[in-house]
Backbone as a chain_set.jsonl record, in Angstrom:
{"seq": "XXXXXXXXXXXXXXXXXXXXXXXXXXXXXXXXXXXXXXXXXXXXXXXXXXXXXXXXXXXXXXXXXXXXX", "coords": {"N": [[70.308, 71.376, 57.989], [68.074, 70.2, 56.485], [66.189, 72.026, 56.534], [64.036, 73.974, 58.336], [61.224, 73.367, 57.911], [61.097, 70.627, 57.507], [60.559, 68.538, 58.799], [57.663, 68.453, 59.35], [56.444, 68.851, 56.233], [57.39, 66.319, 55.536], [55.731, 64.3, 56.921], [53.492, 65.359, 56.483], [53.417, 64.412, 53.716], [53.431, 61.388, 54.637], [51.247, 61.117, 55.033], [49.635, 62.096, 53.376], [50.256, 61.562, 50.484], [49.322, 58.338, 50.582], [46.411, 58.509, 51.079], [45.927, 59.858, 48.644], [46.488, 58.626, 46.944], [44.763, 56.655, 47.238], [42.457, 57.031, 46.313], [42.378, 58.057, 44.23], [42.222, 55.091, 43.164], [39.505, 54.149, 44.181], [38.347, 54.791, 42.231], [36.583, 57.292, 39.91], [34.608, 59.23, 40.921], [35.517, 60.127, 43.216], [37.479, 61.006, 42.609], [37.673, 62.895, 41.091], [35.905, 64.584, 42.983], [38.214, 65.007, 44.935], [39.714, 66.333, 42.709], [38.426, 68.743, 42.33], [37.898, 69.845, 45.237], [40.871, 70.102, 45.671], [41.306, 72.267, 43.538], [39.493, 74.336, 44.535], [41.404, 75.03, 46.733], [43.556, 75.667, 46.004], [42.341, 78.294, 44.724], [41.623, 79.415, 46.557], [44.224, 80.349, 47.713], [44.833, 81.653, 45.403], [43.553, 83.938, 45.506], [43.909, 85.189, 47.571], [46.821, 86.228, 47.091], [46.159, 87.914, 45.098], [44.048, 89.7, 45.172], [43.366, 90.321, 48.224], [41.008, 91.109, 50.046], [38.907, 90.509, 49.133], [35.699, 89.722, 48.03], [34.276, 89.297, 46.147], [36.287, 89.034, 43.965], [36.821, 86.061, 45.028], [34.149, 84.707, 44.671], [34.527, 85.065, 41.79], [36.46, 83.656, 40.546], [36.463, 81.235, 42.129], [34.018, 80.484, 40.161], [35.013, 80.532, 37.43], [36.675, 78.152, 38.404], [35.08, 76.544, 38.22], [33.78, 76.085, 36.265], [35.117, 74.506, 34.685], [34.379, 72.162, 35.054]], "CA": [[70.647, 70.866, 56.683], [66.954, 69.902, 55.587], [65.122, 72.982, 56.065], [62.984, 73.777, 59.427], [59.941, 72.642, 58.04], [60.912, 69.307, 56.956], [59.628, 67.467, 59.557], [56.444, 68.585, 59.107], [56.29, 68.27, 54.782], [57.621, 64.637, 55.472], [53.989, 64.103, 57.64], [51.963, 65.694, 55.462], [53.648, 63.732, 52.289], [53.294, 60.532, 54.293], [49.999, 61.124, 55.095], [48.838, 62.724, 51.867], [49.814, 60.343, 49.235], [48.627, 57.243, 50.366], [45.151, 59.258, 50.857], [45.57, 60.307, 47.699], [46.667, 56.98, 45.78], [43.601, 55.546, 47.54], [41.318, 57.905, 46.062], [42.469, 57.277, 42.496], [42.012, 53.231, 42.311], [38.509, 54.755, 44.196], [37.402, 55.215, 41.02], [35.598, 58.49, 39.143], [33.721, 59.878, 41.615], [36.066, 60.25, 44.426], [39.108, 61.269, 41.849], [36.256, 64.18, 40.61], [35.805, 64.97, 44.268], [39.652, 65.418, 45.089], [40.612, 67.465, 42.097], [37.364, 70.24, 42.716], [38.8, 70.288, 46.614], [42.428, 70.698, 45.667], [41.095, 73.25, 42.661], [39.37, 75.348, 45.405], [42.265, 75.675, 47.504], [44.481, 76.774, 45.028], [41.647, 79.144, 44.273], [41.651, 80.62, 47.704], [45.328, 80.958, 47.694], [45.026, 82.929, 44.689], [42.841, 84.943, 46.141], [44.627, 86.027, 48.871], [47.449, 86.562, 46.3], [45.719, 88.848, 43.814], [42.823, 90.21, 46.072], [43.118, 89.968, 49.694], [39.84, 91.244, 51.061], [37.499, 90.648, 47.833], [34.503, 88.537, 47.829], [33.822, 89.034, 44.398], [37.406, 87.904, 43.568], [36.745, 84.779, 45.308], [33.318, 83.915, 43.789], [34.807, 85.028, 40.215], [37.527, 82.461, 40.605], [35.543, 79.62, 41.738], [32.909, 79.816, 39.267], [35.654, 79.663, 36.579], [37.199, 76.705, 37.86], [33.729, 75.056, 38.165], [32.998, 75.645, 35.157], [35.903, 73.239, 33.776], [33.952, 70.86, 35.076]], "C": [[69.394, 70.647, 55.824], [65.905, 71.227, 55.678], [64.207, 72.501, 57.938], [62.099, 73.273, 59.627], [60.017, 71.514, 57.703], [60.192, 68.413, 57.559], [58.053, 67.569, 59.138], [55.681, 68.52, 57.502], [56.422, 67.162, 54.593], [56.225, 63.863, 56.097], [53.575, 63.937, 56.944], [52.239, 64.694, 53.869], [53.088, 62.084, 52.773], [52.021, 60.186, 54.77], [49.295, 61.105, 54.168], [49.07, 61.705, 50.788], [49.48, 58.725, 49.191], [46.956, 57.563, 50.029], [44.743, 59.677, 49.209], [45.555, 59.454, 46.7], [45.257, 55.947, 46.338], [42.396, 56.234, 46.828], [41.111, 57.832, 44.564], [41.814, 56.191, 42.432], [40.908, 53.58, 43.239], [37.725, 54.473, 43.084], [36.761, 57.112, 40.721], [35.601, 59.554, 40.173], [34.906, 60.636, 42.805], [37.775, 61.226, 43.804], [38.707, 63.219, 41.29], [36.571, 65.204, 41.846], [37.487, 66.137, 44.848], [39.944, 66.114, 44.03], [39.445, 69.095, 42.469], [38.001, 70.726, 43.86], [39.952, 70.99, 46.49], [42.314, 71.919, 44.327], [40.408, 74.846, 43.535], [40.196, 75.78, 46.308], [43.308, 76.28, 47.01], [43.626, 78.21, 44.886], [41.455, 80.718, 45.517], [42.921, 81.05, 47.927], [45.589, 82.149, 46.804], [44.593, 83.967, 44.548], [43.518, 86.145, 47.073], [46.206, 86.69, 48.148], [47.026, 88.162, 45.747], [44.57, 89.882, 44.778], [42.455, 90.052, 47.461], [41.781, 90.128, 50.335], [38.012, 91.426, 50.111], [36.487, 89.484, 47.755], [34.432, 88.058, 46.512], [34.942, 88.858, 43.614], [36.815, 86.471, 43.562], [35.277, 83.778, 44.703], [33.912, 83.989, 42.459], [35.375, 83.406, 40.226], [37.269, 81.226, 40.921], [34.718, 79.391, 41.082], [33.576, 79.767, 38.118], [36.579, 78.819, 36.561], [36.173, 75.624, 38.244], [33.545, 74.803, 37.455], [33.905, 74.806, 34.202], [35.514, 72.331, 34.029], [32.636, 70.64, 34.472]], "O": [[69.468, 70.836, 54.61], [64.94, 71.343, 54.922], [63.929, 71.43, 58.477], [61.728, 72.762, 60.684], [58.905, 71.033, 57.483], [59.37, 67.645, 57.059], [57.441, 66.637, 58.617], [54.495, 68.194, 57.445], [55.812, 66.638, 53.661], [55.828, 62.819, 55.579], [53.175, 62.875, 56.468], [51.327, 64.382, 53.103], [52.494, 61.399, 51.94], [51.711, 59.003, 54.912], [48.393, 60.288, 53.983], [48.144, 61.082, 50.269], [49.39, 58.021, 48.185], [46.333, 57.084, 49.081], [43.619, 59.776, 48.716], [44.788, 59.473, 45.738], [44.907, 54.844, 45.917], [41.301, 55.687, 46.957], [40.096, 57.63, 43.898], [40.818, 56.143, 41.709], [41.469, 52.773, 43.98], [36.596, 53.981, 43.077], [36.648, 57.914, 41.648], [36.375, 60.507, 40.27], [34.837, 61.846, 43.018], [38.699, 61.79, 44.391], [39.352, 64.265, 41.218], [37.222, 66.248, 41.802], [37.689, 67.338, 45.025], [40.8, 66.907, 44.423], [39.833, 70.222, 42.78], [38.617, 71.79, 43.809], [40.182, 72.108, 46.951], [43.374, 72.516, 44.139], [40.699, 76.014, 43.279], [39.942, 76.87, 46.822], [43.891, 77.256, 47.483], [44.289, 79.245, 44.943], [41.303, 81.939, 45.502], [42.979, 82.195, 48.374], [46.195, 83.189, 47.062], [44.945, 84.854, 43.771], [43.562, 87.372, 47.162], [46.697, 87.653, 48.738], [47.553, 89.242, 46.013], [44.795, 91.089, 44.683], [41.334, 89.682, 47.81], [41.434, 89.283, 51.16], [36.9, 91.94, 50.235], [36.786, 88.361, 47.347], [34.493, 86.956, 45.967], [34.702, 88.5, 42.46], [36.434, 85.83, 42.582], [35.287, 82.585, 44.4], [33.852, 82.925, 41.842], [34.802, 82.346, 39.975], [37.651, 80.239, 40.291], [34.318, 78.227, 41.064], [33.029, 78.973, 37.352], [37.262, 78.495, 35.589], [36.278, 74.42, 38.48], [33.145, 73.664, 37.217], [33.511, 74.457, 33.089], [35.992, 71.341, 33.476], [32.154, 69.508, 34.437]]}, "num_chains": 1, "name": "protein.A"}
């Protein structure tokens, strides 16, 4: 009824957003930290998306979401 992987998205959710609500009231630095991380892993997903076996995908793509910062 819930899907095979539920067990395992219910973990990771109640793992992940306290981690992640602690990282906010953190402050700046740590809020900075966590969006670059979770901006590079999107980045490698979309990698593997668009360009499976490209280097020079994968630097393109992280140096323009560095440079939003």
């Amino acid at each position: 009824m819930l899907g095979a992987d539920f067990r395992r998205r219910a973990i990771t959710a109640l793992i992940g957003a306290p981690l992640v609500l602690a990282m906010i009231y953190a402050g700046l630095p740590t809020y900075v930290l966590l969006v670059i991380v979770t901006g590079l892993i999107c980045v490698t997903e979309l990698r593997k998306m668009i360009a499976p076996g490209s280097t020079l995908a994968l630097i393109t793509l992280a140096s323009v979401m560095l440079a939003c910062f």
